[in-house]
C-alpha positions as CSV (number, residue, x, y, z in Angstrom):
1,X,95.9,58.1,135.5
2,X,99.2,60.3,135.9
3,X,100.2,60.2,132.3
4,X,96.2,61.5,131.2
5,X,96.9,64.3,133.8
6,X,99.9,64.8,131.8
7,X,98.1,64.6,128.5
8,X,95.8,66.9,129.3
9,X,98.5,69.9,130.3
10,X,100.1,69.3,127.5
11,X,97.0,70.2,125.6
12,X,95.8,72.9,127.2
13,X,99.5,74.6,127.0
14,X,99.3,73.7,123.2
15,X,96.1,75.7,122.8
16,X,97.2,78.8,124.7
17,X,100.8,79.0,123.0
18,X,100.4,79.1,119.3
19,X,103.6,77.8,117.0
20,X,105.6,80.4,114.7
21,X,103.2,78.7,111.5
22,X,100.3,79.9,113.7
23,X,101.1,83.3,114.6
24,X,102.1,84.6,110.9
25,X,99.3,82.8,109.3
26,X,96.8,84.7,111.6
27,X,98.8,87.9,110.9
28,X,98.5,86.8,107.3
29,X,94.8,86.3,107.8
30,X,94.3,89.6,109.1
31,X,96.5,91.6,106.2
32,X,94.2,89.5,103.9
33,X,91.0,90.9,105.4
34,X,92.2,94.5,105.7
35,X,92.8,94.0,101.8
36,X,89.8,92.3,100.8
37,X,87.9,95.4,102.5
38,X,90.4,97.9,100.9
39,X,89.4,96.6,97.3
40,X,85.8,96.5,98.1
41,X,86.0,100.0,99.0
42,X,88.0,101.3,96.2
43,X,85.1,99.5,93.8
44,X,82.5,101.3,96.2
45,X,84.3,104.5,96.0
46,X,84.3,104.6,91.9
47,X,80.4,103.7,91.9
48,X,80.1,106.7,94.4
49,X,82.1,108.8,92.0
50,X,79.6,107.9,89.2
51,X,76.5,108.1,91.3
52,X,77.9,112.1,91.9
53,X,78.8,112.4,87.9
54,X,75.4,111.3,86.8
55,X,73.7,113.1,89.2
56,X,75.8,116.2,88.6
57,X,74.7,115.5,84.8
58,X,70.6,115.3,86.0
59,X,70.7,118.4,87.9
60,X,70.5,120.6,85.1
61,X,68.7,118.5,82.5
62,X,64.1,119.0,82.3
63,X,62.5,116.3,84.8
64,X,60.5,115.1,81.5
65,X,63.6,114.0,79.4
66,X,63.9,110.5,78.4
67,X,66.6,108.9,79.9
68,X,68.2,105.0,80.4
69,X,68.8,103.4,83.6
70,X,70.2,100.0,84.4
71,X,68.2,98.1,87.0
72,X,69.8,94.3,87.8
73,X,71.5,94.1,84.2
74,X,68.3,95.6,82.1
75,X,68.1,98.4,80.4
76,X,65.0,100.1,81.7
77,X,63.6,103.7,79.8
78,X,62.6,106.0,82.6
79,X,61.9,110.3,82.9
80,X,64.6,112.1,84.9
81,X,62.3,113.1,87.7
82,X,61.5,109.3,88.3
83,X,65.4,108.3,88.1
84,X,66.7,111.5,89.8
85,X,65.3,110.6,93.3
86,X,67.0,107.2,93.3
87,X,70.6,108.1,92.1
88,X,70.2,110.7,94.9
89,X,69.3,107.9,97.1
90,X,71.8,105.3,96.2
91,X,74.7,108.3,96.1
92,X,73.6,108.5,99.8
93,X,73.3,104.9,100.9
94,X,76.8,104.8,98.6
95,X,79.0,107.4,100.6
96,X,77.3,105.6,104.6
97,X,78.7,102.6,103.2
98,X,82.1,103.9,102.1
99,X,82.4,105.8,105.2
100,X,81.6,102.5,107.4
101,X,84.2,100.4,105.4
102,X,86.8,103.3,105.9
103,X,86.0,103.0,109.9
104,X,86.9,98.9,109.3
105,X,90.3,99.7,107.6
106,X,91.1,101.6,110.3
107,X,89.8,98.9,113.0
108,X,92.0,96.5,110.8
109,X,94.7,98.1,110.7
110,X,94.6,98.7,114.5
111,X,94.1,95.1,114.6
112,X,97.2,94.2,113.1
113,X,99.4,96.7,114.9
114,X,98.4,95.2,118.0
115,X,98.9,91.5,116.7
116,X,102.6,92.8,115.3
117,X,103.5,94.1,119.1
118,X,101.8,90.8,120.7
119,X,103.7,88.4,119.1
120,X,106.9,90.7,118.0
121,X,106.6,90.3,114.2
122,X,108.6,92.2,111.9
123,X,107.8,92.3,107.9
124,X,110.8,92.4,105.8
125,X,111.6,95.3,103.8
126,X,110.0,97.9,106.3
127,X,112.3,99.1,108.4
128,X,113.2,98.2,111.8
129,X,111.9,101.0,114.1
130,X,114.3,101.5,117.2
131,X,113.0,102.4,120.7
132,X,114.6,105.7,120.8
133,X,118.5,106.7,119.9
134,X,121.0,107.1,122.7
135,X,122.9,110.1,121.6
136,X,121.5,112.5,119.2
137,X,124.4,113.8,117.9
138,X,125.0,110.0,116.6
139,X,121.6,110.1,115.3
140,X,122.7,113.3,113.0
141,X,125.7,111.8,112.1
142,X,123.9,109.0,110.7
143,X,121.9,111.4,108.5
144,X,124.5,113.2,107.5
145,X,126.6,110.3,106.4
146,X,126.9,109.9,102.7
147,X,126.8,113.3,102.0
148,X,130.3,114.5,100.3
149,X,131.0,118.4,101.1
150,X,133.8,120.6,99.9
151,X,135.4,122.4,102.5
152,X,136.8,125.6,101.6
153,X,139.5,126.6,104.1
């Protein structure tokens, strides 16, 4: 009985700690996410740009003009006052949805600067941010270092 007692500690401190594997695969995860929903936007973002061209292009051409639209991969022959309408309407529903995946980048992102201070991770070749320097005048001398000057005297 005292060593299921045991058992079942263990467990349960198991499930709240999570191993160095863990912790950067979730971080991993999470930058993974934040890039699947940076491509989809830049793929929703060009279609926007398109949408604006074409309907840019529209604006000035008769409503009874023959024109071409593609409608689930066919070809379909259409008049620019029955296409107009819906490129307006898709350029619309295009820039909510661009604007709603631009809010989830940024949730990401704050995601994954609160999972880097929770569990202390640092990414290597970004560099290491200090709390704040003790002296500034070592702080300028830092800058400054490097730098070859000719004194005239």
């Amino acid at each position: 009985m005292a060593s299921d007692d045991k058992k079942g500690s263990n467990k349960s401190e198991k499930g709240k700690r999570l191993t160095q594997e863990q912790i950067v695969y979730g971080f991993n995860q999470l930058r993974q996410e934040q890039r699947n929903i940076v491509s989809k936007l830049a793929e929703l973002e060009m279609d926007l740009n398109e949408h604006r061209l074409v309907a840019d292009a529209l604006k000035e051409v008769d409503g009874d003009r023959r024109c071409f639209r593609m409608v689930g991969g066919v070809l379909v022959e259409r008049n620019v006052k029955q296409v107009f309408p819906a490129i307006l309407n898709n350029k619309e529903q295009l820039s909510k949805v661009v604007d709603a995946l631009n809010q989830k980048v940024t949730a990401k992102g704050q995601e994954i600067n609160e999972y880097r201070e929770k569990y202390n991770i640092q990414v290597r070749g970004e560099p290491v941010s200090l709390p704040s320097p003790a002296k500034p005048s070592e702080q300028q001398q830092s800058q400054t270092s490097g730098v070859l000057v000719e004194n005239k005297t």
